[in-house]
C-alpha positions in Angstrom: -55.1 -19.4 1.2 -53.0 -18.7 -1.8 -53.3 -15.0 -1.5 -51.5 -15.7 2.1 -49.1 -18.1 0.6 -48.1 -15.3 -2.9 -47.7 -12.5 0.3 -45.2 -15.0 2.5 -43.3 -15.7 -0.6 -43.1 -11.6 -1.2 -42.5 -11.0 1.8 -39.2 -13.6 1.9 -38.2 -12.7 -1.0 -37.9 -8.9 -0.2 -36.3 -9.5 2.8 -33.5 -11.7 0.9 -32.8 -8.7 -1.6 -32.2 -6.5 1.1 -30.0 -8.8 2.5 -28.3 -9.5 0.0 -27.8 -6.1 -1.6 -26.5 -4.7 2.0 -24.2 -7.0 2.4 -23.0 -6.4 -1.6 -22.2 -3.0 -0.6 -20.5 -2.7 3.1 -17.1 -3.0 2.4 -14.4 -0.5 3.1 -13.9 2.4 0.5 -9.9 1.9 -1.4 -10.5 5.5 -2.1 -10.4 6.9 1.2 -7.3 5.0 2.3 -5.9 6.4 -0.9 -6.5 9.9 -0.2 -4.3 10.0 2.8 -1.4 9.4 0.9 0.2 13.1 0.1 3.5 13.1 1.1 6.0 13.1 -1.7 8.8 11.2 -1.8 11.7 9.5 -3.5 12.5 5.8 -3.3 16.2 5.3 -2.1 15.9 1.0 -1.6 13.9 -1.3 -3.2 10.9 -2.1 -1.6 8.0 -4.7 -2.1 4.3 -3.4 -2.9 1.0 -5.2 -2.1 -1.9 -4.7 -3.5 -5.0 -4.3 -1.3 -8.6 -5.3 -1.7 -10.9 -3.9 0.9 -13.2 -6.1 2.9 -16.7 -5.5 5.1 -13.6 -4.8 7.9 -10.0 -3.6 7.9 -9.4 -7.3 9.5 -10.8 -8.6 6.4 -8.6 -6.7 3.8 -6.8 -9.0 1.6 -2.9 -8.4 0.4 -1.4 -9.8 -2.6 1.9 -9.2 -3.6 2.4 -7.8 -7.2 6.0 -5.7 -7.2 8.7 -4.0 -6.5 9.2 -0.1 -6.2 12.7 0.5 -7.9 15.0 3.0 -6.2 14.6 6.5 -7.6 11.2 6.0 -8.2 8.8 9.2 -7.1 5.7 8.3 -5.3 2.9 9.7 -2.7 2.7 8.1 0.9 1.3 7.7 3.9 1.2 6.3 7.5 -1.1 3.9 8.1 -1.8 2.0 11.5 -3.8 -1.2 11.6 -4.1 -3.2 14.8 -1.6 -5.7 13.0 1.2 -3.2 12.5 1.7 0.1 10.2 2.1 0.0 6.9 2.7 3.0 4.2 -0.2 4.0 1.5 1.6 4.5 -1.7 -0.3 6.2 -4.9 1.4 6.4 -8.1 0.4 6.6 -12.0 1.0 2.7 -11.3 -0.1 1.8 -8.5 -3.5 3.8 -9.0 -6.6 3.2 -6.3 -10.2 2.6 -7.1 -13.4 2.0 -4.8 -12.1 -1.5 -3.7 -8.3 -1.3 -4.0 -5.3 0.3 -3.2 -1.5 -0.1 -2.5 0.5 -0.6 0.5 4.4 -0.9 1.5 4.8 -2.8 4.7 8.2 -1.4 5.5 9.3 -0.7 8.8 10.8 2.8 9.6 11.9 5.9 7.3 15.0 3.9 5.7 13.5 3.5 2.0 12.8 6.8 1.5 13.9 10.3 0.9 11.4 13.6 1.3 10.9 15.9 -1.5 
């Protein structure tokens, strides 16, 4: 009886470290939304810049505001299309990426900025 009792407890508690260290690890790579932005270019209007923090889906991203990008300033961008709207990628020395971040500028059309 305990021997059957000690394997149902192993067995559940297996099961919950799997869960649990799956669902630690599904969320959406910073890094690879990053690594689309190559287009150089320089700033010619102020513009705010979000931070974002990957979820398990791109509907679960979460955006917090933390600047401004000054005009004159030289960045890397990209286009990015969600189902909510586009947004531009921007990489920087400042505004750096990492496995669960990156930064966006939620600016409509090519107004703020100047090619290189």
């Amino acid at each position: 009886m305990k021997l059957k009792q000690w394997g149902l407890l192993l067995a559940t508690f297996c099961l919950s470290l799997t869960i649990f260290t799956s669902a630690q690890a599904s969320y959406l790579s910073g890094n690879s939304y990053a690594t689309m932005a190559t287009r150089r270019v320089k700033i010619t209007k102020n513009v705010n810049v979000y931070r974002c923090k990957t979820g398990q889906y791109e509907a679960t991203n979460h955006f917090t505001y933390v600047g401004k990008l000054h005009k004159g300033a030289h960045v890397k961008i990209s286009n990015w299309l969600m189902s909510t709207g586009g947004v531009w990628v921007v990489k920087s020395a400042r505004y750096y990426h990492n496995s669960r971040t990156f930064f966006v500028i939620s600016a409509k059309g090519h107004h703020w900025y100047k090619r290189i």
